[in-house]
C-alpha positions in Angstrom: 79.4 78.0 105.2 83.0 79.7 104.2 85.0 79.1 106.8 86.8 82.4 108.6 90.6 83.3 110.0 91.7 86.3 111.4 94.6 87.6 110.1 96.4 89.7 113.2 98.8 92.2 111.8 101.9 93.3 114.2 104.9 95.7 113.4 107.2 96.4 116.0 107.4 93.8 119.3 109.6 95.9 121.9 109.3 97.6 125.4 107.4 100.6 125.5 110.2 102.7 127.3 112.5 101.4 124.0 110.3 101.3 121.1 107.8 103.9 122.0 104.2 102.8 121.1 104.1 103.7 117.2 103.3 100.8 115.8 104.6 99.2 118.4 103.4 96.0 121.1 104.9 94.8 124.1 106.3 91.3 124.0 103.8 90.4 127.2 101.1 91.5 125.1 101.9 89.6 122.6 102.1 86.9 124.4 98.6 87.1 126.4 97.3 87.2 122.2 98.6 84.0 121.6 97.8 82.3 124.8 94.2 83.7 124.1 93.5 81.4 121.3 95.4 78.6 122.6 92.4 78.6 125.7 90.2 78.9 122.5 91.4 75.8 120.9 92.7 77.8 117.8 95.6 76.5 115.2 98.3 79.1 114.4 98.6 78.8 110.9 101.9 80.9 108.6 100.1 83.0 106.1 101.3 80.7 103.5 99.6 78.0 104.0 96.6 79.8 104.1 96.8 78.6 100.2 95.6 75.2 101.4 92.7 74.0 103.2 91.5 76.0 106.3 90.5 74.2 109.4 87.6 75.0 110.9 89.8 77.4 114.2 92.5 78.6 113.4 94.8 82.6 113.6 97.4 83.6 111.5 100.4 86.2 113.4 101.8 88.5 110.6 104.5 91.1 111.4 105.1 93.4 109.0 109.0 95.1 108.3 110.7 92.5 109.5 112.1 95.3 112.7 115.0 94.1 114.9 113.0 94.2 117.9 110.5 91.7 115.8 112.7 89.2 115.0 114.8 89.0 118.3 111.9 89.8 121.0 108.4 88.6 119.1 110.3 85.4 117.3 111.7 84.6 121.2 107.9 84.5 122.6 106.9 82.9 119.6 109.5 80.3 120.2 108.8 80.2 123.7 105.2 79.2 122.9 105.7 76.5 119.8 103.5 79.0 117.7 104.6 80.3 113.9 104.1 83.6 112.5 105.0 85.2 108.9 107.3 87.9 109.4 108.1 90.2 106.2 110.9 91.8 104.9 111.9 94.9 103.3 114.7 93.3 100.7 116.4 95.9 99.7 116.8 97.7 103.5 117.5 94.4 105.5 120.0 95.5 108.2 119.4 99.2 108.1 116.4 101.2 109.3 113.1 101.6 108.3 113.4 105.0 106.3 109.6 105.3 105.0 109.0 105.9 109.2 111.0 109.3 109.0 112.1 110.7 112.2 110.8 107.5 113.9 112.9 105.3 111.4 114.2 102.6 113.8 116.9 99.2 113.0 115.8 96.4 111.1 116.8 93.0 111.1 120.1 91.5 109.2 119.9 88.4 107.1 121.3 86.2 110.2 118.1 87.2 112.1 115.9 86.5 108.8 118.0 82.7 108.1 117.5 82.3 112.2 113.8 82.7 111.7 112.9 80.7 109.2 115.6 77.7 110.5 113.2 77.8 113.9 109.8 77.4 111.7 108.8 80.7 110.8 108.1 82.2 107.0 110.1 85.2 105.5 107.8 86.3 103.0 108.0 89.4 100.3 107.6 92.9 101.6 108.8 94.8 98.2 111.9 96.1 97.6 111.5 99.6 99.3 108.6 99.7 101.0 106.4 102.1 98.4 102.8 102.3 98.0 102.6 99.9 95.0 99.8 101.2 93.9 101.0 104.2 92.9 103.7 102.8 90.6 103.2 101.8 86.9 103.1 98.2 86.6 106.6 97.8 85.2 108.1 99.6 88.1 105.9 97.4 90.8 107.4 94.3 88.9 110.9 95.6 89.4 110.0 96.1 93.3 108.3 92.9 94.1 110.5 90.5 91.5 114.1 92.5 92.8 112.7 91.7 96.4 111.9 88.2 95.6 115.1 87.0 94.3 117.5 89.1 96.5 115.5 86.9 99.3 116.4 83.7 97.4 120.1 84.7 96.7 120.2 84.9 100.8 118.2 81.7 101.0 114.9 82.6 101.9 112.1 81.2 99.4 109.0 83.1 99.8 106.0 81.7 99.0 103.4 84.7 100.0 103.8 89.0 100.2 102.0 91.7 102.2 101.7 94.8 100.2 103.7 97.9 102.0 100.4 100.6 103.8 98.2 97.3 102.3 98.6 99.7 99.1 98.0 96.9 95.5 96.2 97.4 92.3 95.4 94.6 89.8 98.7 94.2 88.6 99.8 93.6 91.7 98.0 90.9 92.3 98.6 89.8 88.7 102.9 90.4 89.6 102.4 88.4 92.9 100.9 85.3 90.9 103.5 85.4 88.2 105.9 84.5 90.9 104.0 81.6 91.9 102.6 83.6 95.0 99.5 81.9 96.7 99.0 84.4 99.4 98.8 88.2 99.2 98.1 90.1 102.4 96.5 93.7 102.7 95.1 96.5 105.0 91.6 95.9 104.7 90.0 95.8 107.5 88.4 92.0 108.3 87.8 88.7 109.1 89.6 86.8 106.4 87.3 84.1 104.6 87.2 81.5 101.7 85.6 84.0 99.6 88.2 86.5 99.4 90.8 86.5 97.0 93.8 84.6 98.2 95.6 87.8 97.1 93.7 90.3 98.8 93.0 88.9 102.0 91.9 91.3 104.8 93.9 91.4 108.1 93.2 92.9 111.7 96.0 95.6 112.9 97.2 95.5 116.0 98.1 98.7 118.3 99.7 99.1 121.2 96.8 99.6 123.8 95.0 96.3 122.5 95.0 94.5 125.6 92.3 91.6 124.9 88.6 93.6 125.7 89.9 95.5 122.8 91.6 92.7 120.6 88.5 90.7 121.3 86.6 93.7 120.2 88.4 94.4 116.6 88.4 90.7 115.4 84.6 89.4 116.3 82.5 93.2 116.6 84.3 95.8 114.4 84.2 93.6 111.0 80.9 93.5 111.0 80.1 97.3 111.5 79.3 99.4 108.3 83.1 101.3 108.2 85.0 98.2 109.0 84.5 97.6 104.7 86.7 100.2 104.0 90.1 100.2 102.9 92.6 101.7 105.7 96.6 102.2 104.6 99.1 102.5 107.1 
């Protein structure tokens, strides 16, 4: 039987009265996550080494954008709680703000909170250059995106060994792109339990929202997947 892992997906880790709830959950919460599947006997596993052999329980935490409040109040719980998670950047707008959000743009982390990250066990990984929907781009101008994002991350001495695709948004040659750089994990928007069968580049993840306390959590990783819409693609 193929063994299974959910894949939770987090953006923004920050107080509600601060960050607002777009995309956005409470460090508590995130914390009450993690100590769920610890009751549960889980492994936290980084998305990268998803490439190896699964065991037979184990989660994988992945926050996309690489937000300030990520990296200084989700990295702190996950500290706290001995646990790793793959946090992704957005090369080309480390230190500024996340522009693609529009009027609810808010910072993003600097290098030093990247470097602090990955010294304290977690994975940087590839998040493109810009954050556009790679899809959408001829193939030469997705190679410029994910290839300028991957070496500006190893000129500030991050080695990434996996990406998630920006709104989960890939085609073909993007997968193709991501294993040309020696990529053995490639995360999306699908909707799903992540298993053996899935292509290492294309594997399926479970967003988490704001109001997911864990009725609801517990609800979207073991029910939802296996209901006739969950096989859909959703971009965020």
């Amino acid at each position: 039987m193929s063994k299974v892992i959910p894949i939770l997906c987090y953006h923004k880790i920050g107080l509600i009265a601060q960050e607002g709830r777009f995309l956005n959950v409470e460090p508590m919460r995130l914390r009450t996550h993690i100590e769920l599947f610890r009751r549960r006997g889980y492994e936290f596993l980084m998305a990268r080494e998803l490439a190896g052999s699964w065991p037979k329980r184990a989660v994988c935490l992945t926050f996309d954008d690489a937000y300030f409040s990520t990296m200084s109040n989700g990295v702190e719980v996950l500290n706290e709680l001995d646990v790793p998670g793959s946090f992704y950047a957005v090369a080309g707008l480390v230190g500024q703000t996340s522009t693609w959000d529009g009027d609810r743009a808010r910072p993003l982390a600097d290098w030093k909170h990247l470097l602090v990250a990955a010294a304290s066990g977690h994975e940087i990984g590839n998040h493109s250059l810009s954050h556009p929907q790679l899809a959408t781009l001829t193939p030469e101008d997705q190679r410029e995106e994910i290839h300028r994002a991957h070496h500006l991350l190893l000129e500030n001495g991050l080695k990434c060994q996996s990406i998630c695709y920006p709104y989960g948004s890939m085609s073909s040659a993007t997968l193709q792109i991501a294993a040309e750089l020696g990529y053995g994990v490639g995360l999306t928007l699908q909707r799903g339990i992540a298993t053996q069968n899935h292509n290492l580049l294309a594997l399926p993840r479970i967003t988490v929202s704001c109001g997911d306390a864990i009725p609801l959590l517990l609800y979207k990783i073991f029910l939802r997947p296996n209901l006739p819409k969950s096989r859909k693609t959703v971009v965020q």
